[in-house]
C-alpha positions as CSV (number, residue, x, y, z in Angstrom):
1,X,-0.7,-7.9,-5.7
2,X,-0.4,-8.8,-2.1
3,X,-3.0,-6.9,-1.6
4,X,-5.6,-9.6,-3.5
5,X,-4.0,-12.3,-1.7
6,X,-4.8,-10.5,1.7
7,X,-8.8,-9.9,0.7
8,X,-8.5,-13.3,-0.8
9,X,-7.6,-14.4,3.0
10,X,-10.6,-12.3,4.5
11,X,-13.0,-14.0,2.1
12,X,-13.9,-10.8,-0.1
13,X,-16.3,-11.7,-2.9
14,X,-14.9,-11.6,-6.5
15,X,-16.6,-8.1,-6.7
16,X,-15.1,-6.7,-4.1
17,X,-11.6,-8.2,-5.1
18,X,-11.9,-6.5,-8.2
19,X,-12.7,-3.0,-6.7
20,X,-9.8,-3.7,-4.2
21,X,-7.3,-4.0,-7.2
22,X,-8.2,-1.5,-9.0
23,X,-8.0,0.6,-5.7
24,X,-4.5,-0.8,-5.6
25,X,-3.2,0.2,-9.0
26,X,-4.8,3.7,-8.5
27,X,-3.3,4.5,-4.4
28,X,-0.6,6.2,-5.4
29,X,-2.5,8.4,-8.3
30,X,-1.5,11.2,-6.5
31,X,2.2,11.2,-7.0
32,X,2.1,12.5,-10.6
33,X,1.5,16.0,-8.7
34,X,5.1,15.2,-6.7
35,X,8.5,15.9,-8.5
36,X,10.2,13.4,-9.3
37,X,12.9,15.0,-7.8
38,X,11.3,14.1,-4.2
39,X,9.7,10.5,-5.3
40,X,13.6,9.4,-6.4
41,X,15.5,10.9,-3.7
42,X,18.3,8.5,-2.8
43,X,18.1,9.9,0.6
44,X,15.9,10.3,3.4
45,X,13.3,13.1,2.7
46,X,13.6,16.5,4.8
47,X,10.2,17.7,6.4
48,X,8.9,19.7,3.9
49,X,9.6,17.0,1.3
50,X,7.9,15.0,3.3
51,X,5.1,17.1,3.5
52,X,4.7,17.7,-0.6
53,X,4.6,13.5,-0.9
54,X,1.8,13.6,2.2
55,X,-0.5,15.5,-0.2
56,X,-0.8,12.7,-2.2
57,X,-3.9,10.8,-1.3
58,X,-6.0,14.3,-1.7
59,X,-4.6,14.7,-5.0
60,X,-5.4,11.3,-5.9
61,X,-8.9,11.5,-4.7
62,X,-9.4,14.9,-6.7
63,X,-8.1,13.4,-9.8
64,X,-11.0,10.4,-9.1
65,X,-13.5,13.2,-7.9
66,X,-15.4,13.7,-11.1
67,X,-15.7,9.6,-12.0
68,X,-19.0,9.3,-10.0
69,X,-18.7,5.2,-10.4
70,X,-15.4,5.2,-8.3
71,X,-16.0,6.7,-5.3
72,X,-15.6,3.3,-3.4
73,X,-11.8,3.6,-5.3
74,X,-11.5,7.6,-4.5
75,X,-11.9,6.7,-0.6
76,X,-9.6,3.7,-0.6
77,X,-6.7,6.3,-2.4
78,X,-7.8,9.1,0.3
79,X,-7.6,6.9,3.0
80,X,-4.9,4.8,2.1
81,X,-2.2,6.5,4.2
82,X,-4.3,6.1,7.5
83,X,-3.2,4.5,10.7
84,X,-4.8,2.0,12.7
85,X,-4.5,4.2,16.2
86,X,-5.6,7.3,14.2
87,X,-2.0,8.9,13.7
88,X,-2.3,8.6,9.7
89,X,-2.9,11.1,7.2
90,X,-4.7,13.4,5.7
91,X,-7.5,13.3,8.3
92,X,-6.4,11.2,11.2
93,X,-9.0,8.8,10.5
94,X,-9.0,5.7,13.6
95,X,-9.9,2.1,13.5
96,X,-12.9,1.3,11.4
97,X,-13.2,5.0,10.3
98,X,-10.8,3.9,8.1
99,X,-12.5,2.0,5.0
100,X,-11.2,-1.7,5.1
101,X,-10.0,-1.7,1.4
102,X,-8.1,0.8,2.3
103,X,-6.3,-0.9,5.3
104,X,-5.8,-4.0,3.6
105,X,-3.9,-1.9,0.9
106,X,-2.0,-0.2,3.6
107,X,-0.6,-3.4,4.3
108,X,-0.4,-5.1,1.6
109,X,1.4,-2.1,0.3
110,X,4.1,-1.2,3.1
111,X,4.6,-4.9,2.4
112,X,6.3,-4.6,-0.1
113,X,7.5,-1.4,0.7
114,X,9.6,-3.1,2.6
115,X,10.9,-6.4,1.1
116,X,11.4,-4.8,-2.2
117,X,14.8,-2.3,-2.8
118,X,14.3,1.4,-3.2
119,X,16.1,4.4,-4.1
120,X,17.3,5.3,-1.0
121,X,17.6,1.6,0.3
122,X,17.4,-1.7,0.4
123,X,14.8,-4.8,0.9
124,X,14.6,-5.6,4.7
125,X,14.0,-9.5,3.4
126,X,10.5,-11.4,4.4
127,X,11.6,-12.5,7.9
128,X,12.3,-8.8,9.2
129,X,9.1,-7.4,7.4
130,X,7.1,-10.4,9.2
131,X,8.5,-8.5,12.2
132,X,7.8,-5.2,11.2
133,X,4.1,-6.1,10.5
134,X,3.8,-7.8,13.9
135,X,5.6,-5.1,15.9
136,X,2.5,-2.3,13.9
137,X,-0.2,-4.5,14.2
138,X,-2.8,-2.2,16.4
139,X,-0.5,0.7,15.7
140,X,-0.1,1.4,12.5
141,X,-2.1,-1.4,10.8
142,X,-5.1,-3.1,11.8
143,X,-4.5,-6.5,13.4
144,X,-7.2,-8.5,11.5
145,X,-5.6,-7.7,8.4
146,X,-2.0,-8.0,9.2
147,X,-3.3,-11.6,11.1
148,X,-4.8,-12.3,7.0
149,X,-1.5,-10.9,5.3
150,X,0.5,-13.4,7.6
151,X,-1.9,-16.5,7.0
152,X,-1.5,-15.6,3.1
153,X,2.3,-15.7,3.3
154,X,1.8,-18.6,5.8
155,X,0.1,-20.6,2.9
156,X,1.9,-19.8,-0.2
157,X,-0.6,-17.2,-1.5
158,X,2.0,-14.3,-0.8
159,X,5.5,-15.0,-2.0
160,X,8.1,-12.2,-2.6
161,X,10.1,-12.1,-5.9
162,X,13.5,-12.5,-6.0
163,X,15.9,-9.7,-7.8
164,X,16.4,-12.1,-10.3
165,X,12.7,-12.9,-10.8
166,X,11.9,-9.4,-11.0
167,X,14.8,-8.7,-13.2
168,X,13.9,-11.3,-15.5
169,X,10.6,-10.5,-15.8
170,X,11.7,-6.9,-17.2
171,X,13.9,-8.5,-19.6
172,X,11.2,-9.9,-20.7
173,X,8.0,-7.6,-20.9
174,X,10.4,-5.3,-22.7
175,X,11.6,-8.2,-25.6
């Protein structure tokens, strides 16, 4: 999870790690209430597809709504989708508004959003998304974080798979 590797970088405490991974594997909660139809498309998505996968971080909070002992994990998935300059989603949150768990999953996430393949295209490779994360820094993504995300590819701690990697590693979880 680059994610980890990001926090890791910004000297989180092994608690907070922990809630920042499972905040990770529960962001996207919210796209069991999208058809599939929309999450697979192998082409770009019209505006009011777009708007049907933009619900997701409400749904996701609502599904975590009535476990009381995650709301720390329910405002990471609700804010997730945020931006830095306060042009994010659902409610335009700026800056610190935005809980820092959830911007260090918004980058670690369009991370590798954007060096891994997708339905409707392909990895950008490590060197462009370096770019991509420096061109949004203060945009899109807070700076501090995208500065940790680039130390922790800087030093090893973040390193993509390979489609071979990746492939192999699905060979074999599902021997």
């Amino acid at each position: 999870i680059y994610a980890r590797a990001i926090g890791e970088e910004m000297g989180f405490s092994k608690d907070r790690l922990d809630r920042l991974v499972q905040g990770c594997e529960l962001h996207d909660v919210g796209k069991i209430a999208i058809p599939d139809t929309i999450l697979m498309k192998p082409s770009p998505l019209n505006k009011e597809e777009f708007g049907i996968v933009k619900q997701h971080p409400v749904r996701g909070a609502r599904i975590l709504e009535p476990l009381t002992f995650m709301k720390d994990i329910k405002e990471m998935v609700h804010q997730e989708h945020e931006r830095w300059d306060g042009t994010g989603y659902p409610q335009g949150l700026k800056g610190e508004q935005i809980r820092l768990e959830a911007r260090v999953i918004a980058v670690g996430d369009a991370l590798d959003a954007m060096i891994s393949d997708r339905p409707y295209r392909q990895s950008i490779g490590l060197d462009r998304a370096v770019q991509e994360l420096h061109r949004c820094a203060g945009t899109q993504f807070d700076p501090i974080v995208v500065d940790a995300c680039l130390r922790a590819i800087r030093s090893g701690k973040i390193v993509p798979l390979s489609h071979e990697q990746i492939h192999s590693s699905t060979k074999t979880a599902s021997q």
